[in-house]
MARLO-305576 format. One record per atom (N, C-alpha, C): residue number from 1; residue in three letters; atom name; x, y, z. Coordinates in steps of 0.1 Angstrom, whole numbers, padded with zeros to 4 digits. Example, Ala and Ser with C-alpha at 12.3 -4.5 7.8 and 13.67 -1.06 7.14 Angstrom:
<atoms>
<atom seq="1" type="ALA" atom="N" u="0132" v="-0057" w="0078"/>
<atom seq="1" type="ALA" atom="CA" u="0123" v="-0045" w="0078"/>
<atom seq="1" type="ALA" atom="C" u="0132" v="-0033" w="0078"/>
<atom seq="2" type="SER" atom="N" u="0128" v="-0022" w="0071"/>
<atom seq="2" type="SER" atom="CA" u="0137" v="-0011" w="0071"/>
<atom seq="2" type="SER" atom="C" u="0129" v="0000" w="0079"/>
</atoms>
This chain:
<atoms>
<atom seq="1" type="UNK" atom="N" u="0578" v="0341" w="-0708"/>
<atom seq="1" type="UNK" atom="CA" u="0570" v="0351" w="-0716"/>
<atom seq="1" type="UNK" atom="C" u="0563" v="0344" w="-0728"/>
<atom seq="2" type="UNK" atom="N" u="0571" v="0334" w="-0734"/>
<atom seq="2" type="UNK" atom="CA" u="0565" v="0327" w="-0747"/>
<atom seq="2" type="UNK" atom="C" u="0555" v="0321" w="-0744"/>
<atom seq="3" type="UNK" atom="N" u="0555" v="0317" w="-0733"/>
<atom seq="3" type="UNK" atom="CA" u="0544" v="0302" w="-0728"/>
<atom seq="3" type="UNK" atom="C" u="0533" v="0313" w="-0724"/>
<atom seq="4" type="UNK" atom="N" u="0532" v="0322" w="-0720"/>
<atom seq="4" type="UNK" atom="CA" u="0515" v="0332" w="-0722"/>
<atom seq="4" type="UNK" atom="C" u="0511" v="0337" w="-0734"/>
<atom seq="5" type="UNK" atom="N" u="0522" v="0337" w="-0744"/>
<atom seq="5" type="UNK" atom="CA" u="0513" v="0335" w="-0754"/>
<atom seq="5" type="UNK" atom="C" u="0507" v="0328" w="-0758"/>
<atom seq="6" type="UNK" atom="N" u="0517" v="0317" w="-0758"/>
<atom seq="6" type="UNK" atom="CA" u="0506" v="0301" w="-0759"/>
<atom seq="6" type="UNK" atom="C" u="0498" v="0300" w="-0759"/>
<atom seq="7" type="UNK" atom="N" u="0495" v="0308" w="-0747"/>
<atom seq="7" type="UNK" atom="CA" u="0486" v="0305" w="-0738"/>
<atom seq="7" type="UNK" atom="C" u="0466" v="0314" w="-0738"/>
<atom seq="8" type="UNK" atom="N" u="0474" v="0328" w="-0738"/>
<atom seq="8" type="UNK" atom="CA" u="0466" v="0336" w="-0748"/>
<atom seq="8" type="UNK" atom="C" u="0459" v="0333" w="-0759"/>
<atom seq="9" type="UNK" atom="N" u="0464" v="0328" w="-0769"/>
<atom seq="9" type="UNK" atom="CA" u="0460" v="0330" w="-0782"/>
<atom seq="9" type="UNK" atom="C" u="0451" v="0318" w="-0785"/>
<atom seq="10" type="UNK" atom="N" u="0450" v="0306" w="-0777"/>
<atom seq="10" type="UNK" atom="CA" u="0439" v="0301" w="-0779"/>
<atom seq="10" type="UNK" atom="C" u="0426" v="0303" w="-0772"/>
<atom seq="11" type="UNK" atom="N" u="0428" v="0310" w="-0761"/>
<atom seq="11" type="UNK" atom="CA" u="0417" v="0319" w="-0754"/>
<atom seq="11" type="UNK" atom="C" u="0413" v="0326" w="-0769"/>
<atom seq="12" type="UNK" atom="N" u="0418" v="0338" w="-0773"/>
<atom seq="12" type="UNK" atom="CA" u="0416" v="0347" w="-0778"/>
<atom seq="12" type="UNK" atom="C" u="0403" v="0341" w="-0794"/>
<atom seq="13" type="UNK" atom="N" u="0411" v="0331" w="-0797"/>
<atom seq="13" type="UNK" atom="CA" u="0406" v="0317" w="-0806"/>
<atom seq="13" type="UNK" atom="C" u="0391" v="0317" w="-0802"/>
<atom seq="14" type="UNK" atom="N" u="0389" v="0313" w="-0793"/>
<atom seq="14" type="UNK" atom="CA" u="0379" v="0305" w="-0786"/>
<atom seq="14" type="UNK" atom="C" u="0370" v="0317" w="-0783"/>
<atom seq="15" type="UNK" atom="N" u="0370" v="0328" w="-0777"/>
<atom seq="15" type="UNK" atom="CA" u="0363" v="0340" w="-0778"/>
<atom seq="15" type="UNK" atom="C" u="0357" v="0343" w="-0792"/>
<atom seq="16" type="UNK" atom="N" u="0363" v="0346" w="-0800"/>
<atom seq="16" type="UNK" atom="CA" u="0363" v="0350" w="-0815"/>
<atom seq="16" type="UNK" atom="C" u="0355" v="0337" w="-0821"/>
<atom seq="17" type="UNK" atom="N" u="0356" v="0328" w="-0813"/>
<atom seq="17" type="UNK" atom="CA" u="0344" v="0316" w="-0824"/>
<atom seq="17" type="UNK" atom="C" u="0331" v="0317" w="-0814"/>
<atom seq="18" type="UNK" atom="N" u="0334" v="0319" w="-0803"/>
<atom seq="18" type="UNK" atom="CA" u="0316" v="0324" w="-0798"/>
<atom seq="18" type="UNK" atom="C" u="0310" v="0333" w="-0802"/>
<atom seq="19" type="UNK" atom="N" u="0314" v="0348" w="-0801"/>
<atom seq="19" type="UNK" atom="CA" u="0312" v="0359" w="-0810"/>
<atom seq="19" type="UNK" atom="C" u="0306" v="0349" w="-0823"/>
<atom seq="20" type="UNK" atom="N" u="0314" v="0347" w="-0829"/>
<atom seq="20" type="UNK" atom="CA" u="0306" v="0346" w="-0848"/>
<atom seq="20" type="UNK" atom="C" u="0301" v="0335" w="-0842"/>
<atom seq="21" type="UNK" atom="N" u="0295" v="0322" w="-0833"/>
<atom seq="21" type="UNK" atom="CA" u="0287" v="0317" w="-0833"/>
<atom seq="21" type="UNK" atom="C" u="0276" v="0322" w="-0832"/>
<atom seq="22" type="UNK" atom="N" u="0277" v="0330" w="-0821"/>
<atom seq="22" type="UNK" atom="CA" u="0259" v="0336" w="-0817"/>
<atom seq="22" type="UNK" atom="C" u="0259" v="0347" w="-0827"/>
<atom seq="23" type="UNK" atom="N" u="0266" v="0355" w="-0836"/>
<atom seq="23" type="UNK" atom="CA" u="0266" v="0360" w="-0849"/>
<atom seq="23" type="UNK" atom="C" u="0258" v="0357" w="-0855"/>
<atom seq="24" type="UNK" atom="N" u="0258" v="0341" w="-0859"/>
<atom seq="24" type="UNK" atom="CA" u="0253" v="0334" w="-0869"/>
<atom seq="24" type="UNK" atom="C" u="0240" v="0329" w="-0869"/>
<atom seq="25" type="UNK" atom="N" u="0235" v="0334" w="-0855"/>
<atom seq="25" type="UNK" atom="CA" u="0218" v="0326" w="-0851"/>
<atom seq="25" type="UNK" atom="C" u="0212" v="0340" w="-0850"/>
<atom seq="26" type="UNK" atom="N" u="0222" v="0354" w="-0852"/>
<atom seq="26" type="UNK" atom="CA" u="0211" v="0366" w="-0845"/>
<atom seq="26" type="UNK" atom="C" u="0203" v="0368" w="-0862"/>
<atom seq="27" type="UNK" atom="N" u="0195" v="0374" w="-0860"/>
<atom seq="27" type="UNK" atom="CA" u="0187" v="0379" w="-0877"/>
<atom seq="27" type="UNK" atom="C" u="0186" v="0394" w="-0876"/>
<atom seq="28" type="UNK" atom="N" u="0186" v="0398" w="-0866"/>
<atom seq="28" type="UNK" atom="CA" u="0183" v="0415" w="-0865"/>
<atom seq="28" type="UNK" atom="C" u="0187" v="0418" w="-0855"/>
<atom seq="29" type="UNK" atom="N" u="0195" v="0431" w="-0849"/>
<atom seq="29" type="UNK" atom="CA" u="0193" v="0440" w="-0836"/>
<atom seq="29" type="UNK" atom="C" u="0187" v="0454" w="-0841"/>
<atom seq="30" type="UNK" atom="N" u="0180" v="0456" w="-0830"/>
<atom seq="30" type="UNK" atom="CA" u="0174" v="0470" w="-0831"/>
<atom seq="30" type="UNK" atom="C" u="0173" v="0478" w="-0819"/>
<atom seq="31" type="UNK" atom="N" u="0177" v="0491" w="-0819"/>
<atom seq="31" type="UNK" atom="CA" u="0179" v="0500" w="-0806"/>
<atom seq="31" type="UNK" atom="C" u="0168" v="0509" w="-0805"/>
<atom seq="32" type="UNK" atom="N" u="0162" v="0505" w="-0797"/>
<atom seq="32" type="UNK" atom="CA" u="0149" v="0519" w="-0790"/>
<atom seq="32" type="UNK" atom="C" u="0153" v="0528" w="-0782"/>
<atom seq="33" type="UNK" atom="N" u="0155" v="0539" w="-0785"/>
<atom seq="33" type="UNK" atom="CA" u="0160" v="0552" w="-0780"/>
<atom seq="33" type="UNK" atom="C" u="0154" v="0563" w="-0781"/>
<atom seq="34" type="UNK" atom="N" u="0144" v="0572" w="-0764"/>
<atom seq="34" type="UNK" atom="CA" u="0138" v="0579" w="-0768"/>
<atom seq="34" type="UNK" atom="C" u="0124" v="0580" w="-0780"/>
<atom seq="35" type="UNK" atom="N" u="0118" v="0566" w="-0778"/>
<atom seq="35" type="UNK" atom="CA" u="0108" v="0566" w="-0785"/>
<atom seq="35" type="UNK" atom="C" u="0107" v="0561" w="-0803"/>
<atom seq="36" type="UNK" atom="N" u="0127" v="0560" w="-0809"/>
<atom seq="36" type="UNK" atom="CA" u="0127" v="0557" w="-0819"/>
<atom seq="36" type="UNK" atom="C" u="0133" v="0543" w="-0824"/>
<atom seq="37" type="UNK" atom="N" u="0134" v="0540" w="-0833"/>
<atom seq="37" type="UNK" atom="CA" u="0135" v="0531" w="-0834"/>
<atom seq="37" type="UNK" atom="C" u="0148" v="0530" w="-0847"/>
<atom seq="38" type="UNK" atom="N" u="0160" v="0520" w="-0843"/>
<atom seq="38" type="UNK" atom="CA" u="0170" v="0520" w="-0855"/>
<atom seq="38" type="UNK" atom="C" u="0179" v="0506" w="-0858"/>
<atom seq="39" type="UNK" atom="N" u="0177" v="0506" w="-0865"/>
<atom seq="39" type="UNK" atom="CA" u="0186" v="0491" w="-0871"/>
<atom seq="39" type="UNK" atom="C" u="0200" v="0491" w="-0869"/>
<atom seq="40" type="UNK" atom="N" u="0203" v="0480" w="-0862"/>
<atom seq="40" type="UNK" atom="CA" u="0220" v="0479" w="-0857"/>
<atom seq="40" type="UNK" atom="C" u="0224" v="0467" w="-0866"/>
<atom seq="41" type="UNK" atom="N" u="0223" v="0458" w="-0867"/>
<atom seq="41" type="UNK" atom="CA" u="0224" v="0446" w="-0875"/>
<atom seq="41" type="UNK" atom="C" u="0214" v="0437" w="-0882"/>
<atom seq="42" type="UNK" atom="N" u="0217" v="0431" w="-0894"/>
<atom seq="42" type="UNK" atom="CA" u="0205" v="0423" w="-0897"/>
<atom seq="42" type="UNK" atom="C" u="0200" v="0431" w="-0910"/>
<atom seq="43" type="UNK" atom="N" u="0186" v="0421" w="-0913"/>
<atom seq="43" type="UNK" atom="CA" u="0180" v="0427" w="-0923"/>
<atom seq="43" type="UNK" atom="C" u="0161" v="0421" w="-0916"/>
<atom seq="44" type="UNK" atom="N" u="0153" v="0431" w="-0919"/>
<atom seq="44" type="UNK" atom="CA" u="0139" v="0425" w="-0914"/>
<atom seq="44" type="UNK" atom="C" u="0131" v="0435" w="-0924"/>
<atom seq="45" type="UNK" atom="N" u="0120" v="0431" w="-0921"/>
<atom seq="45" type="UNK" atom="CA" u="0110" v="0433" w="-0932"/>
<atom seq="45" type="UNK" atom="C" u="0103" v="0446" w="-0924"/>
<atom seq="46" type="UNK" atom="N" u="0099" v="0453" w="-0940"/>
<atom seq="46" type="UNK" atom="CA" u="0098" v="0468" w="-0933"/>
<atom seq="46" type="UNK" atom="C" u="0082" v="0469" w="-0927"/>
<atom seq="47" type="UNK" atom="N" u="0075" v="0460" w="-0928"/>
<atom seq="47" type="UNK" atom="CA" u="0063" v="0458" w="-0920"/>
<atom seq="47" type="UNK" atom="C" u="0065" v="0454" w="-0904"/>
<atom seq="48" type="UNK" atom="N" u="0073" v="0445" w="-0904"/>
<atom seq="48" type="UNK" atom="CA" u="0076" v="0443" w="-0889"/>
<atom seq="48" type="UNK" atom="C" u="0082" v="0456" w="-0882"/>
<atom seq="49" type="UNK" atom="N" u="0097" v="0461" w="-0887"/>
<atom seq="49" type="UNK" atom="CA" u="0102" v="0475" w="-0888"/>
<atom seq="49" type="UNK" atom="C" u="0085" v="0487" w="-0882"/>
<atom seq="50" type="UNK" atom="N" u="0077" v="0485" w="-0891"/>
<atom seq="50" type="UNK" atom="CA" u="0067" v="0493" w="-0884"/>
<atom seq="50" type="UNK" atom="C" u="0060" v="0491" w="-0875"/>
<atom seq="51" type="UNK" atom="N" u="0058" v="0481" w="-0874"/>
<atom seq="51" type="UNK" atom="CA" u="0049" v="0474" w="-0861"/>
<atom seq="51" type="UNK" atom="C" u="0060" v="0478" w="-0849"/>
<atom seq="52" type="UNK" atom="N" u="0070" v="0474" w="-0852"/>
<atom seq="52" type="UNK" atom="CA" u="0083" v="0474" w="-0836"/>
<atom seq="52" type="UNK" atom="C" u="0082" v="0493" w="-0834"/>
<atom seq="53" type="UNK" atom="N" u="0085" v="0501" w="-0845"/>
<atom seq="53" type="UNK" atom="CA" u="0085" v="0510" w="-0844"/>
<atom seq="53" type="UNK" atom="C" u="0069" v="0518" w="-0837"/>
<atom seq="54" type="UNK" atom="N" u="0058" v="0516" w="-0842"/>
<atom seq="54" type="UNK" atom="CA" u="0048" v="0516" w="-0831"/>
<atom seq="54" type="UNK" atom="C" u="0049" v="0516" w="-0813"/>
<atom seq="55" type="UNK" atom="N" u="0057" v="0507" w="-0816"/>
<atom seq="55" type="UNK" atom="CA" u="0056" v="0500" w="-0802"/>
<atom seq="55" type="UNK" atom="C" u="0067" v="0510" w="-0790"/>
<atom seq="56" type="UNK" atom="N" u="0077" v="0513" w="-0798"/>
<atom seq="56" type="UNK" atom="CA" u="0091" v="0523" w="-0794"/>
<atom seq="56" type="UNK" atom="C" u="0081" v="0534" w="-0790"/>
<atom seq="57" type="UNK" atom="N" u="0071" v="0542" w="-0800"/>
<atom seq="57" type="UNK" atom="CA" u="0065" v="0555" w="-0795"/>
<atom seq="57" type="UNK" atom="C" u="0058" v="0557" w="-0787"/>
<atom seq="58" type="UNK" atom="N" u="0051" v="0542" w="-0783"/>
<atom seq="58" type="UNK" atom="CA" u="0043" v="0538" w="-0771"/>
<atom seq="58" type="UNK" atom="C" u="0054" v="0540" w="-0759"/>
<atom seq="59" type="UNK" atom="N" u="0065" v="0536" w="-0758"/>
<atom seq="59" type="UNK" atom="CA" u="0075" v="0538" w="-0748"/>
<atom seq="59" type="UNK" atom="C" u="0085" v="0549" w="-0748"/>
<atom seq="60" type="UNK" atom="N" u="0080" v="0562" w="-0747"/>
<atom seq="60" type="UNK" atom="CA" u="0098" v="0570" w="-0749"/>
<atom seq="60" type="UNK" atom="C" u="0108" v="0568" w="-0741"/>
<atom seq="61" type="UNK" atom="N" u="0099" v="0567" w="-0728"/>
<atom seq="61" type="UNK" atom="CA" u="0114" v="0566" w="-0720"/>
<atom seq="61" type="UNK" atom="C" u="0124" v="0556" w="-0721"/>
<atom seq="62" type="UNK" atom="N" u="0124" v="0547" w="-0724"/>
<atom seq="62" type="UNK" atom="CA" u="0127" v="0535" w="-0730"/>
<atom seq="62" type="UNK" atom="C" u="0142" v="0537" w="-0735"/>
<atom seq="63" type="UNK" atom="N" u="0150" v="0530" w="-0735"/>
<atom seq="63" type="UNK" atom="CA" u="0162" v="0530" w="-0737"/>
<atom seq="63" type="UNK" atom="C" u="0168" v="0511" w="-0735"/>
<atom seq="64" type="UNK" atom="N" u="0167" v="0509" w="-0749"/>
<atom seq="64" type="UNK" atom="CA" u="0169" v="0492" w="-0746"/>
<atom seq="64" type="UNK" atom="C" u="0175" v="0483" w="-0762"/>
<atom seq="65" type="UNK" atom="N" u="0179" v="0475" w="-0763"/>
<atom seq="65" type="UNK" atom="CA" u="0183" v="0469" w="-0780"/>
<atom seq="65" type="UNK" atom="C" u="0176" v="0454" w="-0780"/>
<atom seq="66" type="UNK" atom="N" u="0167" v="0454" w="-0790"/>
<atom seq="66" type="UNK" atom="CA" u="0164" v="0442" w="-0789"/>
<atom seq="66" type="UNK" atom="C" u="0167" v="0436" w="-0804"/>
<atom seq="67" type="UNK" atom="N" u="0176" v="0420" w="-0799"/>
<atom seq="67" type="UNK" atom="CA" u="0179" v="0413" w="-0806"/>
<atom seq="67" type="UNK" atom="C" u="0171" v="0401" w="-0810"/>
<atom seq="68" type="UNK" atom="N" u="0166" v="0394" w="-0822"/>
<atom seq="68" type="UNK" atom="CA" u="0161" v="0388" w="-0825"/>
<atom seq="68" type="UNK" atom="C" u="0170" v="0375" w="-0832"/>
<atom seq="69" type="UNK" atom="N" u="0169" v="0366" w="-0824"/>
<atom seq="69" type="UNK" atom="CA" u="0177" v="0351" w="-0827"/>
<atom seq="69" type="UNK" atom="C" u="0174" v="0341" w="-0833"/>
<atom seq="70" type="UNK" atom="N" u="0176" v="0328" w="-0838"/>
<atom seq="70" type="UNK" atom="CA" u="0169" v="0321" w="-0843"/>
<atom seq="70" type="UNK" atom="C" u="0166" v="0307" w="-0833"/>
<atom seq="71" type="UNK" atom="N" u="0163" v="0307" w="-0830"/>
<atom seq="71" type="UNK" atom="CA" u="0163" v="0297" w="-0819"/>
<atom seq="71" type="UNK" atom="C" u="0154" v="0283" w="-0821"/>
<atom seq="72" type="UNK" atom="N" u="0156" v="0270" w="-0825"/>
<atom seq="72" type="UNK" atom="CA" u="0152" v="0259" w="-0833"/>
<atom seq="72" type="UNK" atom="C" u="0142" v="0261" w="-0842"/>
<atom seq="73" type="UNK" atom="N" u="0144" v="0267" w="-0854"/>
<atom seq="73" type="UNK" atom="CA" u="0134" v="0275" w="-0866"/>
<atom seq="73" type="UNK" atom="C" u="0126" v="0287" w="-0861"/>
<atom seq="74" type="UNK" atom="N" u="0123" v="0289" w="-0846"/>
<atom seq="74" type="UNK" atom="CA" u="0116" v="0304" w="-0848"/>
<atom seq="74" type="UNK" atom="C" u="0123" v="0314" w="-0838"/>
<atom seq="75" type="UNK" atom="N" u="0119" v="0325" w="-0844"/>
<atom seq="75" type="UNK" atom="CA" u="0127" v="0338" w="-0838"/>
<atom seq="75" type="UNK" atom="C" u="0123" v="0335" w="-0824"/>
<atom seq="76" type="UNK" atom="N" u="0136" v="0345" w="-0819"/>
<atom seq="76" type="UNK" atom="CA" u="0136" v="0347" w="-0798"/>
<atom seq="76" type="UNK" atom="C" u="0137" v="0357" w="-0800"/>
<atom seq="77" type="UNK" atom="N" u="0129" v="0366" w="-0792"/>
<atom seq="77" type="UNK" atom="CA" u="0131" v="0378" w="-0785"/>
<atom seq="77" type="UNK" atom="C" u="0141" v="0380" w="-0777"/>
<atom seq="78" type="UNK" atom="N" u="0153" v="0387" w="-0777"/>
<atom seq="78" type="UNK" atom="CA" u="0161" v="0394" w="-0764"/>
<atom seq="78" type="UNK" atom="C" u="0161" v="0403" w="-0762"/>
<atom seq="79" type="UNK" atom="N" u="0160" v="0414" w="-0749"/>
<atom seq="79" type="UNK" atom="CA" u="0156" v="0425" w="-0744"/>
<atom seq="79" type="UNK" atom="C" u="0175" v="0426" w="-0737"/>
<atom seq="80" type="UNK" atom="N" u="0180" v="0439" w="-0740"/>
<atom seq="80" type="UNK" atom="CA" u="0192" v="0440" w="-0735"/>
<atom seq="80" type="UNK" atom="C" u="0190" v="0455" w="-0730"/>
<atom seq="81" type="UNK" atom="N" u="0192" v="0459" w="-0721"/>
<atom seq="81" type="UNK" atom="CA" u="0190" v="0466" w="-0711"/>
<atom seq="81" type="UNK" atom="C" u="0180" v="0466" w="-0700"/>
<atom seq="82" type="UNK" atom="N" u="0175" v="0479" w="-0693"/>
<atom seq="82" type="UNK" atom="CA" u="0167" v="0481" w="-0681"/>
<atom seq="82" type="UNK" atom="C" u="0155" v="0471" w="-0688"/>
<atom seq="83" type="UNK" atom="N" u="0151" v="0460" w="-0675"/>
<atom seq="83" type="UNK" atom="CA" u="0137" v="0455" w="-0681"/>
<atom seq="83" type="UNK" atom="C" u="0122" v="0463" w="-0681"/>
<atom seq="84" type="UNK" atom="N" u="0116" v="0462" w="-0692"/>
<atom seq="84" type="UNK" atom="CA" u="0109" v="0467" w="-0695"/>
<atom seq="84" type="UNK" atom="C" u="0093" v="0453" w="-0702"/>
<atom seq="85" type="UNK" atom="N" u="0088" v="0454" w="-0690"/>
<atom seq="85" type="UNK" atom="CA" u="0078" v="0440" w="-0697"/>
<atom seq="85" type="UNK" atom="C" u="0069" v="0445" w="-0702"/>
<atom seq="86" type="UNK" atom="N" u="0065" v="0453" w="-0705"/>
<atom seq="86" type="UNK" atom="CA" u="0050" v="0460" w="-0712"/>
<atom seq="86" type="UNK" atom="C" u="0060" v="0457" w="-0728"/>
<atom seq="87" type="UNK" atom="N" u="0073" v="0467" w="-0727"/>
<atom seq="87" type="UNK" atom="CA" u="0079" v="0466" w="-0744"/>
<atom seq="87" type="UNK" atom="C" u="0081" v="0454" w="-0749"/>
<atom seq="88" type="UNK" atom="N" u="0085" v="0444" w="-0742"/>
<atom seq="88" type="UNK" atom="CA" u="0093" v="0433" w="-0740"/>
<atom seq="88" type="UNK" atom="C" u="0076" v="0422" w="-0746"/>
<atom seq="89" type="UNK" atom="N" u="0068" v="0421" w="-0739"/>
<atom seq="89" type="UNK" atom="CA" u="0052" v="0413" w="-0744"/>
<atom seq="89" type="UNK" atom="C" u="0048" v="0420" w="-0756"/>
<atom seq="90" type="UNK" atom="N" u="0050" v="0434" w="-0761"/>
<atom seq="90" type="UNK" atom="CA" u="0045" v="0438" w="-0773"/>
<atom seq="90" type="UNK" atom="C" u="0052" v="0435" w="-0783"/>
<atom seq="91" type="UNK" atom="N" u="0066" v="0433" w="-0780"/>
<atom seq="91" type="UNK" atom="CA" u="0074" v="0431" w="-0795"/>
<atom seq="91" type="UNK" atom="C" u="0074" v="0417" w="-0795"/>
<atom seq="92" type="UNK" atom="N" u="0072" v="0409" w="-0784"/>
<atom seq="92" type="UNK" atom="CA" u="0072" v="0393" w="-0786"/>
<atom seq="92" type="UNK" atom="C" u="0056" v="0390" w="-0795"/>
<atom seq="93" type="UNK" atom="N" u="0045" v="0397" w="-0791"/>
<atom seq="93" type="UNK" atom="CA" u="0034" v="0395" w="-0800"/>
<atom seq="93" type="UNK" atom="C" u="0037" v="0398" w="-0814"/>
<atom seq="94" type="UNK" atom="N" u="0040" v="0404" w="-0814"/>
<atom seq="94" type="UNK" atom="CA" u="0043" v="0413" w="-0830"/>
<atom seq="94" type="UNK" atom="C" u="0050" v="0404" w="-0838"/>
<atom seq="95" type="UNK" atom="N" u="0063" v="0401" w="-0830"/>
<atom seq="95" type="UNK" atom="CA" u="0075" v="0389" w="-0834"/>
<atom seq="95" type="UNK" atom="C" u="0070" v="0381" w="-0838"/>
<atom seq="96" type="UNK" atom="N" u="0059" v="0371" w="-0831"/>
<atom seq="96" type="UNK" atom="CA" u="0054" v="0358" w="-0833"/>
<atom seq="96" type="UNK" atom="C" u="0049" v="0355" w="-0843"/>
<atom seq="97" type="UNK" atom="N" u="0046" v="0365" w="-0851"/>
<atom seq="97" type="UNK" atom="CA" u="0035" v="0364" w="-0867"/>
<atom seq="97" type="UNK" atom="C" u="0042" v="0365" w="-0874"/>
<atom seq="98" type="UNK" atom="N" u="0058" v="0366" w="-0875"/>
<atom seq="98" type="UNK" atom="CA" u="0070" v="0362" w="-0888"/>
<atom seq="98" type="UNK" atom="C" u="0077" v="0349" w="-0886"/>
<atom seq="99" type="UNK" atom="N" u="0081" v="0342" w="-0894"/>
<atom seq="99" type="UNK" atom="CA" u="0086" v="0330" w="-0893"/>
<atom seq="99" type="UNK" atom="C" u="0101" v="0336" w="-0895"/>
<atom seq="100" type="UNK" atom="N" u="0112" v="0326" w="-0890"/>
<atom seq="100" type="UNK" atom="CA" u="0124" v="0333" w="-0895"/>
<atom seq="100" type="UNK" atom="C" u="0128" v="0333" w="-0912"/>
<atom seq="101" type="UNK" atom="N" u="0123" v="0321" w="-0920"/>
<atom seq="101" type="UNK" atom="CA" u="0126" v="0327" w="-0931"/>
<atom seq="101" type="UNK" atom="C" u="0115" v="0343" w="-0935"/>
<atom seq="102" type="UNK" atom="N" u="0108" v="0344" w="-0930"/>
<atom seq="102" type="UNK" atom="CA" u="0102" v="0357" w="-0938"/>
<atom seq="102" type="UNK" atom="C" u="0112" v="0370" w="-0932"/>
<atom seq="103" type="UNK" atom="N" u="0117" v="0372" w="-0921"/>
<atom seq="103" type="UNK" atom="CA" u="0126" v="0375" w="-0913"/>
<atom seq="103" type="UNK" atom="C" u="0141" v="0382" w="-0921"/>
<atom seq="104" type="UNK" atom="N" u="0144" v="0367" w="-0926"/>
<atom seq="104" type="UNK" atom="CA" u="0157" v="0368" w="-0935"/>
<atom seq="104" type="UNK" atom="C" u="0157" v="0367" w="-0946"/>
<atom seq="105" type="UNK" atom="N" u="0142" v="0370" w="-0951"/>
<atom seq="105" type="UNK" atom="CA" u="0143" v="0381" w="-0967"/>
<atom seq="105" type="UNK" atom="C" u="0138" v="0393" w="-0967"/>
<atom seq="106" type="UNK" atom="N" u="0137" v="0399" w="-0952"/>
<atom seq="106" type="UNK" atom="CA" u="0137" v="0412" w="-0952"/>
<atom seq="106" type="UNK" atom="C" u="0148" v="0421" w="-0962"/>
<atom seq="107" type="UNK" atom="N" u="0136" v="0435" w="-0965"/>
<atom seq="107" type="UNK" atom="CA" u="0147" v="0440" w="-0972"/>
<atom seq="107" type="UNK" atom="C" u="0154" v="0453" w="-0967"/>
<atom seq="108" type="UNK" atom="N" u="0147" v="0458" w="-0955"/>
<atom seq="108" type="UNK" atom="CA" u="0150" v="0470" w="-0947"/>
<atom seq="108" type="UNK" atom="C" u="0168" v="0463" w="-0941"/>
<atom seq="109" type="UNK" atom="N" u="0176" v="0471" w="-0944"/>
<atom seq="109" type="UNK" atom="CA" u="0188" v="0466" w="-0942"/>
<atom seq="109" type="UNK" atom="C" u="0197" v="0474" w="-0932"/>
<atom seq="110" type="UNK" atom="N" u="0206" v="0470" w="-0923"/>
<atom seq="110" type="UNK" atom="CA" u="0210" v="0479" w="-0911"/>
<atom seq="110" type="UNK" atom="C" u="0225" v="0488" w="-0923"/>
<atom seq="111" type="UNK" atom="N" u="0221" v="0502" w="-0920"/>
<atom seq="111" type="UNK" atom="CA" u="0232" v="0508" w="-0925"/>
<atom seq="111" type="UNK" atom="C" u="0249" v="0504" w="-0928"/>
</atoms>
């Protein structure tokens, strides 16, 4: 019984440092629901915030979270649910025109 904990707890280790690795490269999540739009994590600038939000009312039916990463100095788009490429090419244009530092002195902040 001792020897699975052993055994466990560096699993559990190793989970817990991936989690806060990709943590540490995301800059924002945002959930499109029904047309709206709401901040899950992160901080972004309340100009972008309106642009994405545009884009949500263009799509109601839409039901999807998109995370924004940092990926070798400039933001990634990720689409996490049903694919949707029309929402998916609009928020990546939109995306493109902030750099990550402008990004991460957003001041619109997730609850």
């Amino acid at each position: 019984m001792l020897t699975w904990i052993w055994l466990i707890l560096p699993c559990l280790a190793l989970i817990a440092f991936g989690v806060a690795l990709r943590r540490a490269s995301e800059l924002f999540a945002v959930r499109v629901q029904g047309g709206k739009l709401s901040v899950l994590r992160g901080r972004l600038p309340p100009a972008l915030f309106s642009e994405l939000s545009d884009i949500a009312e263009r799509a109601p039916q839409s039901d999807a979270e998109l995370c924004v990463v940092s990926e070798s100095g400039t933001p990634r788009l990720l689409l996490r649910g049903a694919p949707q490429p029309a929402l998916e090419q609009a928020a990546r244009n939109v995306l493109g025109r902030y750099s990550v530092s402008q990004i991460r002195t957003g001041r619109l902040r997730a609850p």
